[in-house]
N, C-alpha and C positions, 0 to 999 in steps of 0.2 A: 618416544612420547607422541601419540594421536593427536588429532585434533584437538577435542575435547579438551584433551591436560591442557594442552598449550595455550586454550581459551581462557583457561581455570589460572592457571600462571599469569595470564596477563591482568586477567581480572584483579589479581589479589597483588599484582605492582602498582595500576592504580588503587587500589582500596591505600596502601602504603604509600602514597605519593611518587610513588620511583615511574613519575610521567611519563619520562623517554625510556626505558623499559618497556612499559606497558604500549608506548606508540610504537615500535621496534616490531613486538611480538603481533600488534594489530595489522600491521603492515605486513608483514610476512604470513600472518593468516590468511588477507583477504584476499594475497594473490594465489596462496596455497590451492585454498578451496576453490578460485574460479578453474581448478586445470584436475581435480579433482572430483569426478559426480556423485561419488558417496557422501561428499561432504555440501556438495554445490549447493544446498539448502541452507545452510550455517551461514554463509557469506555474505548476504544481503538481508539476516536477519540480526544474528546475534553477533555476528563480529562487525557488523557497520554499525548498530546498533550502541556496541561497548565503544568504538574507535569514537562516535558522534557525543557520545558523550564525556569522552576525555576532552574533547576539541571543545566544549564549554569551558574548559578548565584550563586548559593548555593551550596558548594562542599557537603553536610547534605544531601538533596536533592538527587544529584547524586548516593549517597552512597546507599541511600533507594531505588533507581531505580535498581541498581544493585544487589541489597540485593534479593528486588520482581523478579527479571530477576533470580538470582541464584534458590529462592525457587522452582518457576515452573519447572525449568529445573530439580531439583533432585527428584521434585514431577514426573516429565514425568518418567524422566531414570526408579524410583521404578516400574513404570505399563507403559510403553509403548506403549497404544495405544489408548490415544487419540490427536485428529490432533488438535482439538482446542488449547491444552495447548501446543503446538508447536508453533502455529500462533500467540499466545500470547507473547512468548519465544520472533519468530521471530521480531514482532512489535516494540516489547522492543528496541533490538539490533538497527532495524532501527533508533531507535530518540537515541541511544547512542552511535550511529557509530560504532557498533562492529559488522560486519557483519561475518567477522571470526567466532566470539562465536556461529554464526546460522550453519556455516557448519561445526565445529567439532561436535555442537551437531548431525548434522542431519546424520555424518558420523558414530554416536552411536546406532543410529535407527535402529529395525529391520525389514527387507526386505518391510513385509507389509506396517508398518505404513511410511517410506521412501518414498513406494511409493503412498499414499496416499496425502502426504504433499511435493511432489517433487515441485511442481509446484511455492510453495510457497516460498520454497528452493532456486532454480533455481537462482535469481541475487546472491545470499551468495555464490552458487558454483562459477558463474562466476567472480563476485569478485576476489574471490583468487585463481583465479588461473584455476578451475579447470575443463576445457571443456571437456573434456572426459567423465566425470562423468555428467555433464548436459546436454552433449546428449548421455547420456545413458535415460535418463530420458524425453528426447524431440527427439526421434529417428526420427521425420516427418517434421523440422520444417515448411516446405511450406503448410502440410497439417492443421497444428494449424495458421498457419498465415489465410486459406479461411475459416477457422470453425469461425474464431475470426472477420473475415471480413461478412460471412455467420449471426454472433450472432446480428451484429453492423447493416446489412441492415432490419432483423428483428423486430430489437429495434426501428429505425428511421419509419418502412412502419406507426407507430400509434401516428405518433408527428405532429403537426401545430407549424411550427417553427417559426411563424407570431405572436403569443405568447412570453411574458417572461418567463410562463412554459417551454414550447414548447422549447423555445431556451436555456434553462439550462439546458434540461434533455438532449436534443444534443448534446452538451457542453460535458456533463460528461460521456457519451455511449464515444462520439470522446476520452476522454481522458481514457478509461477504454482500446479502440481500442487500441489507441495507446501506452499505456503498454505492452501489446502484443506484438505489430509491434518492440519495443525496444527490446525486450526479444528475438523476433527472428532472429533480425541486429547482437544483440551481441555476440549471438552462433555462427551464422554463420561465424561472420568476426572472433573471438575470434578463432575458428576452420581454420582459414587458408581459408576458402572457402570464398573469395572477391567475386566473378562471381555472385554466387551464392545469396550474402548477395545484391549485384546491384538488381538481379533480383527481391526479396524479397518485395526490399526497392519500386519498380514501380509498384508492383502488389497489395501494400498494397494503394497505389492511385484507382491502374485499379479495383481491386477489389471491389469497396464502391460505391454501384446503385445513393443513391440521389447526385447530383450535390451539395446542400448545406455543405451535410457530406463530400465529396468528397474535396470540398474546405476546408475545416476545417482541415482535413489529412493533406495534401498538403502545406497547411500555417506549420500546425504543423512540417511537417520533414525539410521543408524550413528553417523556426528558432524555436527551441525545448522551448518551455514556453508560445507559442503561447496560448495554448488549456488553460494555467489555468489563463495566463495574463485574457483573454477572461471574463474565468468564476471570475473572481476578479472584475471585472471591471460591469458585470453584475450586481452580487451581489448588488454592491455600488449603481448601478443605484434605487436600490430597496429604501436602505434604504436614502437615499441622499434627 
């Protein structure tokens, strides 16, 4: 049985209630595919993804999530320097809403690997609190808002958005943009500097060459869920 099946089994033990089944098979997926690189994509999307959401349901569940979330962090803290098992840490945190646990950890990091995995960091600082600290770490932000705008027209000059490809890979470039664009509103305003974050928020429009990406921005800061309603609604067209 592939991966795949084994995702497909677990799914449909929860959908059945059979909880500890479904956490058994999650748990032995998500270490599967970390030792695995064909599958190493699945791990930290759809099987954290499935495992995060039985853990609403199943306090067993939760407990295992938090358990997998502790070991890596004391695996990190022993040797600290690697950024993967950070980003792992981090992901955790995000589907258990503990975004706190990312910024004490990252406040334990030494210099290097800190700055290494700032980036990754960055919402956990601003979370709680703490702007100073994440622009120590994002000292330019108008300079990463045209790198970020610079990555996004690069990406669109090789798409035919006249395609269902074509219109999803656009879709997800616009929504990767505008995680950035987010990142850099929030500093900025978080920092006291409004003026600044106004400017930010029209440059991340003026910035973006294609007229279709352009409008996709634009909708997106307009009302925020735009870009994934979008790519949801895509999808469906597919399978529908």
């Amino acid at each position: 049985m592939d991966i795949v099946q084994q995702l497909e089994r677990a799914w449909n033990a929860h959908s059945a209630g059979e909880f500890e089944a479904a956490l058994q098979d999650y748990t032995r997926l998500f270490d599967a595919t970390a030792k695995d690189p064909d599958t190493a994509s699945l791990r930290l999307s759809y099987v954290l993804a499935a495992w995060a959401r039985l853990a609403e349901e199943y306090l067993p569940a939760r407990q295992a999530l938090v358990a997998e979330r502790d070991r890596l962090t004391a695996q990190l803290l022993a040797a600290p320097t690697d950024a993967a098992t950070f980003n792992d840490v981090s992901v955790i945190n995000d589907k258990l809403g503990d975004l706190q646990n990312t910024y004490r950890l990252f406040q334990q990091l030494p210099d290097a690997l800190a700055a290494e995995v700032a980036h990754t960091a960055l919402p956990a600082l601003m979370v709680c609190g703490d702007y100073p600290l994440a622009r120590r770490y994002l000292p330019d932000p108008e300079q990463h808002l045209a790198d970020a705008a610079a990555h996004l027209n690069e990406q669109k000059s090789h798409l035919n958005v006249l395609t269902h490809d074509g219109m999803a890979e656009l879709l997800a470039d616009v929504f990767n943009y505008i995680t950035e664009v987010a990142l850099v509103l929030d500093l900025l305003t978080g920092c006291g500097d409004t003026a600044a974050a106004e400017r930010a928020r029209q440059q991340a429009v003026d910035l973006v060459q294609a007229p279709e990406a352009r409008a996709c921005v634009q909708a997106e800061l307009d009302a925020p869920g735009t870009t994934l309603d979008a790519m949801v609604e895509l999808q469906h067209s597919v399978t529908a």
